[in-house]
Structure formats: structure tokens, C-alpha cells
C-alpha positions in Angstrom: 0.0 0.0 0.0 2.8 2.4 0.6 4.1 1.9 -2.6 1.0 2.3 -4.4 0.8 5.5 -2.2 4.6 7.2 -3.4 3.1 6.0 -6.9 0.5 8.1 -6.7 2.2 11.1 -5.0 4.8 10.8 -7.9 1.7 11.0 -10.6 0.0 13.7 -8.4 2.1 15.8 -6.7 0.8 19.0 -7.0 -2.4 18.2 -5.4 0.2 17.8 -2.1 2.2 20.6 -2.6 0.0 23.3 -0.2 0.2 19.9 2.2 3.8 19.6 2.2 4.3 23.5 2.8 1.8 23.8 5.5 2.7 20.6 7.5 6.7 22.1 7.2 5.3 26.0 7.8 3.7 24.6 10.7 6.2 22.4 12.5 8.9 25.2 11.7 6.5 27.3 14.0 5.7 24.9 16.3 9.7 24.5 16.9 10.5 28.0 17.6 7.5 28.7 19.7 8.7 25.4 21.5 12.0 26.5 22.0 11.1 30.0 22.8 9.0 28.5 25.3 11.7 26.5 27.0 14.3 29.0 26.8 12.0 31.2 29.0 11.7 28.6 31.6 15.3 28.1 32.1 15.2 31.9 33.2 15.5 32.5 36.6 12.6 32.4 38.5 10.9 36.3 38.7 12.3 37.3 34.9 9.4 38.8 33.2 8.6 36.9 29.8 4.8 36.5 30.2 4.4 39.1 27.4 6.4 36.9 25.1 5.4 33.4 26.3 1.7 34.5 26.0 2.9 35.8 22.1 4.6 32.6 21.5 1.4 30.2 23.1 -1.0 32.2 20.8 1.3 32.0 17.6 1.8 28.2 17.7 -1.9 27.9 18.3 -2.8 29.5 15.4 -0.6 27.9 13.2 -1.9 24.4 14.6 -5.2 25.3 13.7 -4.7 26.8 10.7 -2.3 24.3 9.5 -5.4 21.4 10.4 -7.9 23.4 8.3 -5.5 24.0 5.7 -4.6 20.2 5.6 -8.2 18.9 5.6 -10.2 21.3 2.9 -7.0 19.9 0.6 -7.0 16.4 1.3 -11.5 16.9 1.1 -10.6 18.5 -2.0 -8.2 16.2 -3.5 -10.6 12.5 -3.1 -13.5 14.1 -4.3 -11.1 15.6 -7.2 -10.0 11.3 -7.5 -13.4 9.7 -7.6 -12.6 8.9 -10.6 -9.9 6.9 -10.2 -11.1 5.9 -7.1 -14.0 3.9 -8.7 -11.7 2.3 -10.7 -9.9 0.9 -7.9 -12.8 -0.3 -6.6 -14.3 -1.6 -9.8 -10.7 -3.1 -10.2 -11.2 -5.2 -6.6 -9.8 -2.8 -4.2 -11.6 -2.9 -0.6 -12.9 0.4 1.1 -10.3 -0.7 3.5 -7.6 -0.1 1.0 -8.8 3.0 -0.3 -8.7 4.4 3.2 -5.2 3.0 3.9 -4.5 4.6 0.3 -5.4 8.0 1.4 -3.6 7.8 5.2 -0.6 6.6 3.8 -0.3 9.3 1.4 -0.8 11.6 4.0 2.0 9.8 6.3 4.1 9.9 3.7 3.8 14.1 2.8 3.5 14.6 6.9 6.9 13.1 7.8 8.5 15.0 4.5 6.9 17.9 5.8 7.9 17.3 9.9 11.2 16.9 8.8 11.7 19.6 6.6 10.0 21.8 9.4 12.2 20.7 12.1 15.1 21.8 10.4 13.7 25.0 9.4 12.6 25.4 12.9 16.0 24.7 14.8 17.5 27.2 12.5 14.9 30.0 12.9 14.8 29.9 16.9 17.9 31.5 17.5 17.2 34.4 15.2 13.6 35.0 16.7 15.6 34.7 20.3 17.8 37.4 19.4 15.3 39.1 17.7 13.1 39.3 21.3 16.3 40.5 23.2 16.6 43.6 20.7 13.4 44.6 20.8 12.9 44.3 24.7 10.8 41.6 25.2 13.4 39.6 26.7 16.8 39.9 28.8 19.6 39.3 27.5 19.9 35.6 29.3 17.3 34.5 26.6 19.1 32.1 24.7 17.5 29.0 22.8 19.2 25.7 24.5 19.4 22.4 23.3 16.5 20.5 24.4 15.0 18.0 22.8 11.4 18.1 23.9 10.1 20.8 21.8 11.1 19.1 18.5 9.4 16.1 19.6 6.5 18.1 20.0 6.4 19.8 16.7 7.8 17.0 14.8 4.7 13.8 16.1 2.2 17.1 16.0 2.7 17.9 12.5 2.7 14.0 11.7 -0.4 14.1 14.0 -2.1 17.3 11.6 -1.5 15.7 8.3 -3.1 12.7 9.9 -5.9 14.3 10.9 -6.5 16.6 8.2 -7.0 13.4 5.8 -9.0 11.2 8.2 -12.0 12.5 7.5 -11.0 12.7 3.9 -9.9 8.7 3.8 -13.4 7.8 5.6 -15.0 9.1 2.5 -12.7 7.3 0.2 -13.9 4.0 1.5 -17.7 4.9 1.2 -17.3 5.3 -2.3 -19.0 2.4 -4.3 -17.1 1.5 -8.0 -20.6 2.9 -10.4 -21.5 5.6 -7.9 -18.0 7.4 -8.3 -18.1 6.8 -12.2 -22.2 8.3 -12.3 -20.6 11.5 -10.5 -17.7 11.6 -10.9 -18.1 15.0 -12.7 -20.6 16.6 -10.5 -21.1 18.2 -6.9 -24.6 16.4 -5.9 -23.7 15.4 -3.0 -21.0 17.6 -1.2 -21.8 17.2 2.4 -21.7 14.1 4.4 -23.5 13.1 7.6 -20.4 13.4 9.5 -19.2 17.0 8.1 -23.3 17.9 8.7 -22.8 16.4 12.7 -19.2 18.0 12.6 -20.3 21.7 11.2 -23.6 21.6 13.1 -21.9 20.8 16.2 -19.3 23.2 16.3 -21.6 26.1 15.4 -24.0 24.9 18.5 -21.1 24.9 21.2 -20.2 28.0 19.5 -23.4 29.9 20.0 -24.3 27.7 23.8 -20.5 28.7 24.6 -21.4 32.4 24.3 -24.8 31.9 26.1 -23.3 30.1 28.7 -20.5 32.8 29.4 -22.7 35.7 29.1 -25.4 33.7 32.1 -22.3 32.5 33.9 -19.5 35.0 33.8 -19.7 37.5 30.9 -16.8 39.3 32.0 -14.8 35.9 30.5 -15.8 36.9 27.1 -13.7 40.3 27.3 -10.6 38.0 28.0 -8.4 38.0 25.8 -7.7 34.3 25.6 -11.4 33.6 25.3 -12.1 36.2 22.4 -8.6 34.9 20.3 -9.8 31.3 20.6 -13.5 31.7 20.7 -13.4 32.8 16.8 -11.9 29.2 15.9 -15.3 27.5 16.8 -17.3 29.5 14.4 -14.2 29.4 11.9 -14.2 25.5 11.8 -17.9 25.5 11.8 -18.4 27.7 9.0 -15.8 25.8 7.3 -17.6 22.3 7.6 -20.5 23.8 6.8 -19.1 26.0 3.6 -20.6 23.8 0.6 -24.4 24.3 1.9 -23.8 28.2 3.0 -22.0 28.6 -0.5 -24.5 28.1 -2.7 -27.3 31.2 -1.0 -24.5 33.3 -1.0 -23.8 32.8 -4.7 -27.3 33.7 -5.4 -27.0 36.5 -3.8 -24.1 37.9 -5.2 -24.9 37.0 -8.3 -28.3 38.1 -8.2 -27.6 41.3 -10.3 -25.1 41.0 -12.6 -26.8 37.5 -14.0 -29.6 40.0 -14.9 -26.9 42.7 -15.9 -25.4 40.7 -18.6 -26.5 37.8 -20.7 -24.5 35.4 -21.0 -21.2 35.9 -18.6 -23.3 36.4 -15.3 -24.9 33.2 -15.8 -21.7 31.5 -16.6 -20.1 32.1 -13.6 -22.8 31.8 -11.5 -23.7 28.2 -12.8 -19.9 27.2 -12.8 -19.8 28.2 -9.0 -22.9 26.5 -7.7 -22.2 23.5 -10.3 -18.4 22.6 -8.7 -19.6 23.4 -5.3 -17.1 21.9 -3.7 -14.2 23.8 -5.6 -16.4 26.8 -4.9 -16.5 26.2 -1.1 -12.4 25.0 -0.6 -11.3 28.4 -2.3 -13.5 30.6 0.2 -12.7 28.5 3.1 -9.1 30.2 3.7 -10.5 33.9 2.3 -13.4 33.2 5.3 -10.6 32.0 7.5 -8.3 35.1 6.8 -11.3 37.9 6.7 -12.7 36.5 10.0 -9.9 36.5 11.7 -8.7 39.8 11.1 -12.1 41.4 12.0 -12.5 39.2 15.0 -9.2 39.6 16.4 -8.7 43.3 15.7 -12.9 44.4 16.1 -12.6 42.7 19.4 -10.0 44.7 20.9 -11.1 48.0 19.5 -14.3 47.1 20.8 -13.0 47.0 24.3 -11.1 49.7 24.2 -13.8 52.0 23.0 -15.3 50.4 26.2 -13.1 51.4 28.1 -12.8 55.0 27.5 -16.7 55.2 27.7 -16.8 53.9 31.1 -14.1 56.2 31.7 -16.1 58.9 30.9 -19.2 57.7 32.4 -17.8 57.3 35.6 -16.4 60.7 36.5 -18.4 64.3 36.4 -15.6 65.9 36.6 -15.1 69.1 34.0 -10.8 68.8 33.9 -8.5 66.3 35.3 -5.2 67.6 36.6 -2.5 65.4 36.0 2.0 65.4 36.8 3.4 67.8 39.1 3.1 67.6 43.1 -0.6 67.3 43.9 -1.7 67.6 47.1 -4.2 64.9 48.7 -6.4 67.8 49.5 -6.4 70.3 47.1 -8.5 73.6 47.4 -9.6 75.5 44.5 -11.7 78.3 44.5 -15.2 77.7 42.8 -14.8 74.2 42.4 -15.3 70.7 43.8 -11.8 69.0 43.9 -11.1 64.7 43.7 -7.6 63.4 44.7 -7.0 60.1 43.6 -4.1 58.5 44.3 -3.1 54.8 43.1 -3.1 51.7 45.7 -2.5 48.2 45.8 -4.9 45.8 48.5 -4.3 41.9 48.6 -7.2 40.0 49.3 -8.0 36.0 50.2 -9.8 34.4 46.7 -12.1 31.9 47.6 -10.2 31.9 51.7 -7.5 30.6 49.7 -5.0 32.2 47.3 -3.6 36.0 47.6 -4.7 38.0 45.2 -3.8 41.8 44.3 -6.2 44.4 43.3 -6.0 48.2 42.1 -7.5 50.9 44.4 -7.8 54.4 44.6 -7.8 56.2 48.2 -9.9 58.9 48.0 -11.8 61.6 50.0 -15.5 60.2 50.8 -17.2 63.4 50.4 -15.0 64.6 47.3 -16.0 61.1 45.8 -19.9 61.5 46.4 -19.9 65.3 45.1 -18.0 64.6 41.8 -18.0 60.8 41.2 -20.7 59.0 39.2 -19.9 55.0 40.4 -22.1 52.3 38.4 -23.7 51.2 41.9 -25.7 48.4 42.1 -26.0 48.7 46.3 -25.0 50.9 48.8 -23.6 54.9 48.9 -20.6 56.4 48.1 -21.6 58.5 51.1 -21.1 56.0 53.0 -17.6 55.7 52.7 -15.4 55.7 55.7 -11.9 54.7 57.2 -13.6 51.1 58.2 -15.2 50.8 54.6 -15.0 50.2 51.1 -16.3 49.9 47.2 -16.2 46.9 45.5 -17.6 45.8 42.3 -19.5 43.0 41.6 -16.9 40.6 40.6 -15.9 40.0 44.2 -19.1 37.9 44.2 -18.0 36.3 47.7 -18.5 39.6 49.4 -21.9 41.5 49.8 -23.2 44.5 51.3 -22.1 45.0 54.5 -20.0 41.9 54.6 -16.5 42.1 56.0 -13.2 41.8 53.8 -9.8 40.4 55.5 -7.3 42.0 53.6 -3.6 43.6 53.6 -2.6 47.2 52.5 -0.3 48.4 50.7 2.7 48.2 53.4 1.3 44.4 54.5 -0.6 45.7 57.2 -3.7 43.4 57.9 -7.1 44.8 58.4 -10.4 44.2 57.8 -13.3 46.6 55.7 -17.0 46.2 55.8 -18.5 46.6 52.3 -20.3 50.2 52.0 -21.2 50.0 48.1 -21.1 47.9 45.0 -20.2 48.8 41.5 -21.2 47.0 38.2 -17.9 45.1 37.0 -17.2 46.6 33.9 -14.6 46.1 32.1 -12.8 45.3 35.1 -11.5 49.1 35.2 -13.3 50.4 37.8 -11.6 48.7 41.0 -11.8 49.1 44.7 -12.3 52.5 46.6 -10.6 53.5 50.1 -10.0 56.4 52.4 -6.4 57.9 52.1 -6.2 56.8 55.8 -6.2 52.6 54.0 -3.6 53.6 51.2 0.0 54.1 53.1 2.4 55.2 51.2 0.6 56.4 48.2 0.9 59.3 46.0 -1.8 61.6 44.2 -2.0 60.4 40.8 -4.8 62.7 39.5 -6.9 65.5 40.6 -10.6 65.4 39.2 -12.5 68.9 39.4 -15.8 69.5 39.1 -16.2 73.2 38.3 -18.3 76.1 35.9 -17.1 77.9 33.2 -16.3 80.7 35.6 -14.2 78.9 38.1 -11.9 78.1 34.9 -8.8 80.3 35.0 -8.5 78.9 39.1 -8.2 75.3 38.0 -5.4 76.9 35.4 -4.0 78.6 38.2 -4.4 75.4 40.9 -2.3 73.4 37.8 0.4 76.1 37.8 0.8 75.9 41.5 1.0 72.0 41.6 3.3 72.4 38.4 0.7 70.0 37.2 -1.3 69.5 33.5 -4.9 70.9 32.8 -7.0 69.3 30.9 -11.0 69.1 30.1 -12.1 65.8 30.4 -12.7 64.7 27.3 -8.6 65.9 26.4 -8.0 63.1 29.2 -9.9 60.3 28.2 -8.2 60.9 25.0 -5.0 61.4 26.4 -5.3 58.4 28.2 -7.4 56.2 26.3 -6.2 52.6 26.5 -4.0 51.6 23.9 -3.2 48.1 22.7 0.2 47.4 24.3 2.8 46.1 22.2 3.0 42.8 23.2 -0.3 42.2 21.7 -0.2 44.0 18.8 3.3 41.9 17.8 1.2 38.8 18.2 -2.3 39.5 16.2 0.8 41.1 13.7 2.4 37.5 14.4 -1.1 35.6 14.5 -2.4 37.4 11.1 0.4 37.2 9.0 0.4 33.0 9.5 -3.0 33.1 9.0 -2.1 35.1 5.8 0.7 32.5 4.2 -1.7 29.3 5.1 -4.2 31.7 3.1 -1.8 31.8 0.0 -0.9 28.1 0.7 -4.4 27.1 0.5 -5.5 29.3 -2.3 -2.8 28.6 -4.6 -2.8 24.8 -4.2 -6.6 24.6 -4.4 -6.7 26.3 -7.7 -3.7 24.6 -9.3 -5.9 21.4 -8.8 -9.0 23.1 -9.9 -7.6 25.5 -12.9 -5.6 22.0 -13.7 -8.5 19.2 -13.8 -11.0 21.8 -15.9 -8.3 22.2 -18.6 -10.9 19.8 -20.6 -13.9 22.4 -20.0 -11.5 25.6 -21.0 -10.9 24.1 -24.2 -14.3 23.2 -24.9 -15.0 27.4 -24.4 -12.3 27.8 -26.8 -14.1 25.2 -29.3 -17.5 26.7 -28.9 -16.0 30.5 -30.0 -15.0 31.9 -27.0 -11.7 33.9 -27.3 -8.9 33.5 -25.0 -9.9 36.8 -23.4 -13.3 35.5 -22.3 -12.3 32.1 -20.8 -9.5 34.1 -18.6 -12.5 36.7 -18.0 -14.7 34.2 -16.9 -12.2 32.4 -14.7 -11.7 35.2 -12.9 -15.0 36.7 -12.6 -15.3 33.1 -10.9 -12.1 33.7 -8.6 -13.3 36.9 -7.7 -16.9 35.6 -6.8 -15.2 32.8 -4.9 -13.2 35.3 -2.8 -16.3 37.2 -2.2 -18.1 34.5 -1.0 -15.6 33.7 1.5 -15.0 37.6 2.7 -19.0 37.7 3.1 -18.8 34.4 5.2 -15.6 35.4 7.2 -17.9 39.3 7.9 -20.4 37.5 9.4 -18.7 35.4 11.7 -16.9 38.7 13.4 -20.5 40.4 13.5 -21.4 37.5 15.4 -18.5 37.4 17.3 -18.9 41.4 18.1 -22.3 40.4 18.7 -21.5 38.3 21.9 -18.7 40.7 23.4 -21.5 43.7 22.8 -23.9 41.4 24.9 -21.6 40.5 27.4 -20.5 44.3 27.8 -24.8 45.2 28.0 -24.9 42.7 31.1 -22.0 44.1 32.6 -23.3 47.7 32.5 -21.3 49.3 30.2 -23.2 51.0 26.8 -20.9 51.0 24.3 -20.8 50.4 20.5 -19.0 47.9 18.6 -16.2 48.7 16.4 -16.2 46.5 13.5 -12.2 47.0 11.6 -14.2 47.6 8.1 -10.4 49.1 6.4 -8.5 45.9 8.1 -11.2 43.6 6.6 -11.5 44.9 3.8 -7.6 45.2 3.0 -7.6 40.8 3.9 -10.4 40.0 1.6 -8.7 42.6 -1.5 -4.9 40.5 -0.6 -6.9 37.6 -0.9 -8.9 38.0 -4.3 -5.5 39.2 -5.5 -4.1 35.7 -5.0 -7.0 34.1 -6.0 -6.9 35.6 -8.9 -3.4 35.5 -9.8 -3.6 31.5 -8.7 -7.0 31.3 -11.3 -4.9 33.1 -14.4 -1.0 31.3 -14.2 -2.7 27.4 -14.7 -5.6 29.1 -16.8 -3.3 30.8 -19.4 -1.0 27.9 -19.4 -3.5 25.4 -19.9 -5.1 27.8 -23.1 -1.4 27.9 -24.1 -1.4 24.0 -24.4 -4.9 24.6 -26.2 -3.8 26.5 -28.7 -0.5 24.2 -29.2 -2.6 20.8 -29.8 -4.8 23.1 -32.6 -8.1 23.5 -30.4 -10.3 26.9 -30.6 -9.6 29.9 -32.5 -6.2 31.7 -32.1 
């Protein structure tokens, strides 16, 4: 069987190509995260490389995924391109058994080319990303990539393990295949979906949608995490993905609604070439959907939360400027105006009577806080506020109204607080409030001043005095809106730009096959008149259908996962809109069509070149 298998891989290699690349792409990524990863735990213990071990985690999760995805649609591509030949195997005595082993050994034989030449690739790259951490920061200088042996294991059997996986499902539906059913359809899409990609797809997208119902009954602040919101969009990803040949075929209708109606013959075309080879249709606008979804779900969801953010922040305070730098004073006095110190603290608390945990707080004056303030309170009074009390939100759901708290200041002095008021959670920005008296050793960070028009030039002159900055609220919130810290923004740079290669990957090996195997119907345009300018005009009218099927598909997953972070920021109290990253979108979905296209024309004009060579169609 393994022979028949390198025979077959020797006769159609290209249709393994994208495999080969994305199984060595991804165990060359696998490598380096693995050795990044271990280099940071030989570190001593206290060295700060969560930034880059949570960068590294997310990078080699991503490619895992994306690699299996990539791996399967081909491999799903590829039999049903081979039924065919498959039914003659079958017709000439081979056993379902044997097809499956067919297709599995094929796809041992491409992963452990592909492992290997990803391990190498891998062991070389690590020590370039190392250094490349230490220069930019994110690591000290002790980072260095050693020489253990675990993470190439890891990559090495996991890559095997995707290109394994990816064809499973692909060889189970080899062996179904009877000898005359593959010859009666062996040129037609009547039956693209299975009833295991139908339990698979449908599956996936009900966990998806109970997994975002569950959070936002349970704990909807998990769904602004950003673990939860990076992986979250993989469920609806995998799901659309499975389920891509039946949501294909509406969308094409839709699309194509118009221009079939707009022109006579073309429109049509494309259209019934599109929902005819639904299954080349759907593999093409898996990776677009993959590519487009990710980038708006990703980068919508932290825009959304920061525009969250800054609208709490505003919501929270009445204050008409914010003084900021400079010495301020704990109680400042300025003339016309109601004056807020806040100054920054740190209180440790028992989780669950357990584990220590540190919190942010402010220490503030009680009746500076109830004049200018406006808390999201759920219980209590900020009036109530004293040297034996405190405000806590609602996530310290162990604690309520009047309770007492056990905990440690700042200096490690034990106390205990009563519970005077609870805030909504939030975003988890709002925190804990104290009395100066409960905050040792802590400085003003920020005076809040509620005042008129008039009293205007005596907060200017209150700023001069503390050498401090004046601003109106709205210049602070700006000022200080919350921005995206590096660290993250290297990885969704890191996270989108694999997703991008696997994209070109998957494109450009899916429509090699494709462009390749409908040489036959190209020439039989050329025969029936059409000029070399139509066919390559009606191949890409199809590519650039194809992509926008997938950029339509990969749109609506992020407005669904917007959807649930915009729910779970209604139940949490804060009323803010979602920020959908239209120009990011729209910028994946245009590099996308590019390749499709430019993967649609190369095989298309060659194959009209070999046309045109053998004497068929017009010149």
C-alpha cells in the first residue's frame, strides 16, 4: 500500500504541494515557539517573559489550527477531485479498507517530508527569533535558545499528527465510495456534504453559540478575556468551514443576483460554474473566510473593548478637567470648584479563603467622591464611605453588602473593611475605593475637578501651583485612552500574517488542482468560440466571486463574534458600540482576491497555451 501510495504522489504531486508546505510551515512554527517556550523557563525564576510566552502560546496555536484546516479542505478536495480513479480501484477489486489506507498513507508519507523539513527550518529560525526578542525588549539578555529535545518532539509527532488528521476524514469518505456511484458522479457536486461533516459543522456552530450563552449567564466578563475572544473565533471558523458547501451556494445567489440579470451570457456563466463545482467553490473561500474572520474578529474585538473602556471612563467621572504630573496635594482647594484626589493603591485579598490576590485601588476623599463621582452602583452609597469601609464591584461575588473583607494594605498591614457600596464590573476598570487613611504610602496620581465655566482660569492657576497639567475631560480620556500594548499588537501582527501564508498556501494549491483538472472544460470554451480573453475573463470573474463568498462568510462570523462581546458588555453595565475593523477587513479580503486571482490566471493561461498548441479553438 505504501508503494501504491509514493506512486500516486509521484503521478499527483501537486495536489500535495499546499500539504507539504503547511505541514513544514507549521512544524517550523511549532519549533521556535517550543523553543522560545523553553528557553523562557530556564530563566531565573521572577524574569518577566509573560508578554512573550503569551505571544509565543497564541502564535503556535494558530498555526496548529490553521495548518489542520488547511490540511483537511486539501486532502476533502483532492478525493472528491480522484473519484474517478477511485472507482476504478474499486471496480478493479480494491476494498474500502484499502482506499482508506490509500489515502492515510499518502498523508504519512507528505507529513513526515513535511515534519522533517520543518524541524530543520525550525531549529534554525529559533535562535534568530531569540535574538530578535532580546533587541526589541521583550526579553533579557539571558534569553538564549538551548538544546532541548522536547520541543522538537512536540512539533515533529504534531505535525505528523495534523497531516493525519486533516486526511482522516477525507480517507473515511474514500472507503464509502462504491465503484458505479463514483463513475455516475464523478463529474458533479450532488452530494457535497456528508452526515459526519453535517454532525461535525452543526456541532461546532451549536457549542459555539451555547459557549457564548453560557459565558454571558455564567460569567460574561470571560468573554472580554483575551484568551477567550482569540480562541472563541476558531469555533465558528471550523464551523463555517464544515459547513461552507451548503452556506455557498445562498450566497452565490446572492451575489450573483444582479449581474446575471446585468449581462446575458457571462453572469450566468459564472454563476452556474460556481454552484455546479460546489465543492471547488466552497475549498477556495474556506481560507478567504478563514483570513477575513480572523482579522475582524481579532482586531474588532480589541477595538471594541477599548472604545469600552474609555466610555466607562467617561461615564464614571463628572468631573469638568483632570489635573495630571506635578506635586498634587491629597487635599487640594480650588476656589469655585469641587476638587477629587486620587491617588493609586494596591490591596491583597484572600480568593475563595485561599489564594492572595492583588487588586488596584484608589484612596480617596469620601465626600469629594460622592460630590463629583458617578460610580455604576448596584447597592450601597458612596456616602457611606469611611476609614472602616470600602467599594467593591461586583466581581468580588463572595462579598456582599455589609460583609467584612480580610485584607492587607499596601505596606502588609492586615485589616479588615466592611463593604459600604457595589459597582457593576465593567470592564474590570473600575476597582476598589478607600480612604487615604487605608492607602499608606501612596501618591496623588490625579486631581478630578468638578467646576463652571467661571471657576476656569482657578483650575489653570491650581495646575500652575502644583506644576501639574490641565485638561477638560474629554482631552483626558483621549489622552489616556487605553491603547493596545505592544506585546499584543506583535502577536495578532504574528497571528495574522500566519494566517495570511496558510491563506496563499491554500489558495494557490486549491486552484492549481481546480484551474488543472478543468483544462478539458476551458478548451471546450475555446471550441464553442469563446476567445482566450473570455475564458481568462470568466475564470476570474469566478475567482473573484469565490473570494467574495468567503469575505461575506468570514464578515459574518466577526459580527457575530462582536455580537456576543457587545452582549456580554450590555450585562455588565457598560453602553458601548461595537467597532467593526471595516479598512482591516477589507484590505484581507482585497490580498486575498488578489491571490485568487493571480492563482486562477497562471494554470488558466498555461493550460489555453497548451490549447492553442494541440490546434483546439480559435487563435
Amino acid at each position: 500500500m505504501l508503494k501504491i501510495a509514493l506512486k500516486s504522489l509521484r503521478r499527483r504531486w501537486t495536489t500535495q504541494v499546499g500539504t507539504f508546505v503547511a505541514v513544514a510551515l507549521g512544524v517550523a512554527l511549532m519549533t521556535v515557539m517550543g523553543l522560545g517556550l523553553a528557553a523562557s523557563a530556564a530563566l531565573p525564576p521572577g524574569t518577566e517573559v509573560a508578554g512573550v510566552n503569551a505571544l509565543l502560546g497564541t502564535a503556535g496555536g494558530v498555526s496548529a489550527f490553521v495548518s489542520v484546516f488547511v490540511v483537511a479542505s486539501t486532502f476533502a478536495y483532492a478525493v472528491a477531485q480522484r473519484r474517478r480513479e477511485l472507482g476504478l480501484l474499486r471496480l478493479a477489486g480494491s476494498t474500502p479498507g484499502q482506499l482508506r489506507r490509500l489515502v492515510m498513507a499518502e498523508a504519512a508519507a507528505v507529513g513526515l517530508a513535511g515534519a522533517g523539513a520543518g524541524l530543520v527550518l525550525g531549529r534554525a529560525g529559533a535562535p534568530l527569533m531569540a535574538r530578535w526578542t532580546v533587541s526589541q525588549g521583550l526579553t533579557p539578555a539571558s534569553y538564549v535558545i538551548g538544546d532541548q529535545a522536547w520541543p522538537l518532539h512536540t512539533a515533529f509527532w504534531t505535525g505528523l499528527l495534523v497531516a493525519l488528521a486533516g486526511a482522516y476524514a477525507a480517507s473515511r469518505r474514500a472507503g464509502r465510495v462504491g465503484p458505479l456511484e463514483a463513475l455516475r458522479e464523478a463529474a458533479t457536486d450532488e452530494r457535497p456534504m456528508t452526515p459526519g461533516r453535517w454532525a461535525a459543522g452543526g456541532g461546532l456552530l451549536v457549542f459555539a453559540v451555547a459557549f457564548i450563552g453560557w459565558r454571558l449567564g455564567s460569567d460574561p466578563a470571560e468573554l472580554l478575556k483575551r484568551k477567550t475572544y482569540t480562541v472563541q473565533p476558531m469555533l465558528l471558523i471550523s464551523a463555517c468551514g464544515l459547513l461552507a458547501p451548503v452556506l455557498v451556494r445562498p450566497v452565490v445567489r446572492l451575489l450573483m443576483w444582479l449581474p446575471a440579470r446585468l449581462t446575458s451570457y457571462a453572469g450566468r456563466l459564472v454563476r452556474a460554474n460556481a454552484s455546479a463545482g460546489i465543492r471547488r467553490t466552497a475549498a477556495v473561500a474556506a481560507p478567504v473566510l478563514v483570513m477575513v474572520a480572523l482579522t475582524g474578529s481579532l482586531l474588532g474585538s480589541v477595538a471594541t473593548l477599548r472604545e469600552a473602556k474609555a466610555v466607562e471612563t467617561r461615564a464614571r467621572s463628572g468631573a469638568d478637567y483632570v489635573l495630571t504630573g506635578g506635586a498634587l496635594p491629597q487635599s487640594p482647594a480650588i476656589e469655585g470648584a469641587t476638587a477629587l484626589a486620587v491617588a493609586d493603591t494596591e490591596l491583597t485579598v484572600l480568593e475563595e479563603g485561599r489564594v492572595k490576590v492583588r487588586t488596584e485601588a484608589s484612596a480617596v476623599d469620601p465626600a469629594a467622591l460622592a460630590a463629583v463621582s458617578r460610580l455604576p452602583l448596584v447597592a450601597g452609597s458612596v456616602a457611606d464611605l469611611d476609614d472602616g469601609g470600602i467599594i467593591v464591584t461586583e466581581e468580588w461575588w463572595q462579598h456582599r453588602l455589609g460583609d467584612p473583607i480580610p485584607l492587607w494594605l499596601a505596606d502588609g498591614t492586615r485589616t479588615t473593611l466592611r463593604v459600604v457600596a457595589v459597582m457593576k464590573t465593567g470592564t474590570g476598570d473600575n476597582g476598589a475605593y478607600v480612604t487615604p487613611r487605608n492607602a499608606p504610602g501612596s501618591t496623588v496620581s490625579r486631581i478630578e475637578v468638578e467646576a463652571p465655566q467661571a471657576a476656569a482660569a482657578a483650575v489653570r492657576e491650581a495646575a500652575a501651583r502644583y506644576g501639574a497639567t490641565a485638561r477638560t475631560k474629554a482631552d483626558w480620556v483621549t489622552a489616556t485612552h487605553p491603547r493596545t500594548n505592544r506585546v499584543t499588537v506583535l502577536g495578532f501582527v504574528l497571528v495574522l500574517g500566519i494566517a495570511l501564508v496558510y491563506t496563499a498556501i491554500a489558495l494557490a494549491n486549491t486552484l492549481l488542482m481546480a484551474t488543472s483538472d478543468r483544462a478539458g472544460e476551458l478548451r471546450l470554451l475555446r471550441l464553442a468560440g469563446a476567445t482566450r480573453r473570455q475564458v481568462l475573463a470568466v475564470t476570474t470573474a469566478e475567482s473573484l466571486l469565490t473570494a467574495a463568498v468567503g469575505a461575506l462568510l468570514g464578515t459574518a462570523v466577526t459580527l457575530v463574534n462582536l455580537a456576543g462581546m457587545r452582549a456580554a458588555l450590555a450585562v455588565l453595565g457598560v453602553d458601548s458600540p461595537v467597532v467593526v475593523p471595516w479598512l482591516p477587513m477589507a484590505a484581507a479580503a482585497a490580498v486575498c482576491t488578489v491571490l485568487a486571482i493571480l492563482s486562477t490566471l497562471l494554470p488558466a493561461a498555461r493550460a489555453l497555451r497548451r490549447a492553442r498548441a494541440e490546434g483546439a479553438g480559435p487563435g
